[in-house]
N, C-alpha and C positions, 0 to 999 in steps of 0.2 A: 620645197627642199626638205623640210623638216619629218613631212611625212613620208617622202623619197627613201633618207635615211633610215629611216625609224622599218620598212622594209629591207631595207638592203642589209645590212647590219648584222642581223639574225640567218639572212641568206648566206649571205658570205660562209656563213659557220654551216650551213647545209642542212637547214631547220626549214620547216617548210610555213611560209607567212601565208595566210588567207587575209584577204581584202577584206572589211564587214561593211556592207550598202545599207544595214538594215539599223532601223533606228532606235535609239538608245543603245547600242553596242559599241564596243570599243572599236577604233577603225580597224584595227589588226588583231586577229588569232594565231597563235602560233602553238600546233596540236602538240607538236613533241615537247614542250615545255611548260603546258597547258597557261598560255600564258596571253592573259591580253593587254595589248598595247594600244593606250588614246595617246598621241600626239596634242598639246595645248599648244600653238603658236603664239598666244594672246591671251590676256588674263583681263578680266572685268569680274567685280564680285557678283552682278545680275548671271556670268556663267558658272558659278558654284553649283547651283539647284540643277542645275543641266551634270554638270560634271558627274555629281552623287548618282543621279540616275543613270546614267551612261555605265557606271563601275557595278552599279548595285543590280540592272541588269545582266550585266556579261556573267558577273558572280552567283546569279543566280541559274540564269540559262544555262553556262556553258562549265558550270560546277569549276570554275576557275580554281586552280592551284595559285594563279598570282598574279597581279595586277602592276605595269607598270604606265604611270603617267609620266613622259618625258616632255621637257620643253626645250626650246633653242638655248644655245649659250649664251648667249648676249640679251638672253630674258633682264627685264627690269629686277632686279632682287627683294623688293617691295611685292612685286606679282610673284614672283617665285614662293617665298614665305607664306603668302596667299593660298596657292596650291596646297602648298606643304601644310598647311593647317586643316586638309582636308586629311593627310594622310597620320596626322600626328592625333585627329579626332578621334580615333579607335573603333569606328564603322567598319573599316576594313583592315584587318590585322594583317592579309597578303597583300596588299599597297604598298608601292614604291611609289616615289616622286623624285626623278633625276634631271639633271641637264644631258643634255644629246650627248656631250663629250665623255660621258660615264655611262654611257648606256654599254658600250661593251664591256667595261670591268661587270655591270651587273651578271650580266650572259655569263663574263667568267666566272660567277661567284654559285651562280644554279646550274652551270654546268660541273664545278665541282662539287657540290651538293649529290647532284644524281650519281656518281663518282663512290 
């Protein structure tokens, strides 16, 4: 569901989503907003070191403009905090970390940006 959304979302708006199969990549690119999105459904701290390379690739690869990590709403907020200590780390300055429920305000906030 999560990844479902995390597609559909940015479609709706008429943005065009690529799938990523290829590993260490974020699961989604989305070229008009140079933006990649990993989906986290699940947090364990053994998936950090995964997480970092996942970002640190796309960033490097695909010369990222911005990076979001979204996870379910109903995430543990212990795991949430989790993530977000990746994004409060300062490895990745274009890093978001949101809940699924805020992933369209985000879209609104870089579509006015480009605006």
């Amino acid at each position: 569901h999560l990844l479902q959304s995390c597609e559909t979302i940015p479609r709706t708006r008429g943005y065009q989503v690529d799938k990523s199969y290829g590993v260490r990549r974020t699961d989604m690119w989305t070229p008009d907003l140079n933006l990649g999105i990993e989906a986290v459904a699940d947090w364990q701290e053994k998936k950090e070191l995964s997480l970092i390379r996942i970002l640190s690739e796309t960033n490097y690869k695909m010369q990222a403009e911005r990076l979001a990590v979204v996870t379910p709403d109903d995430m543990p907020e212990w795991s949430f905090e989790a993530i977000l200590r990746v994004e409060k780390g300062g490895v990745f300055p274009n890093l978001t970390v949101l809940r699924l429920a805020d992933f369209p305000t985000f879209l609104d906030k870089l579509e006015n940006q480009a605006d």
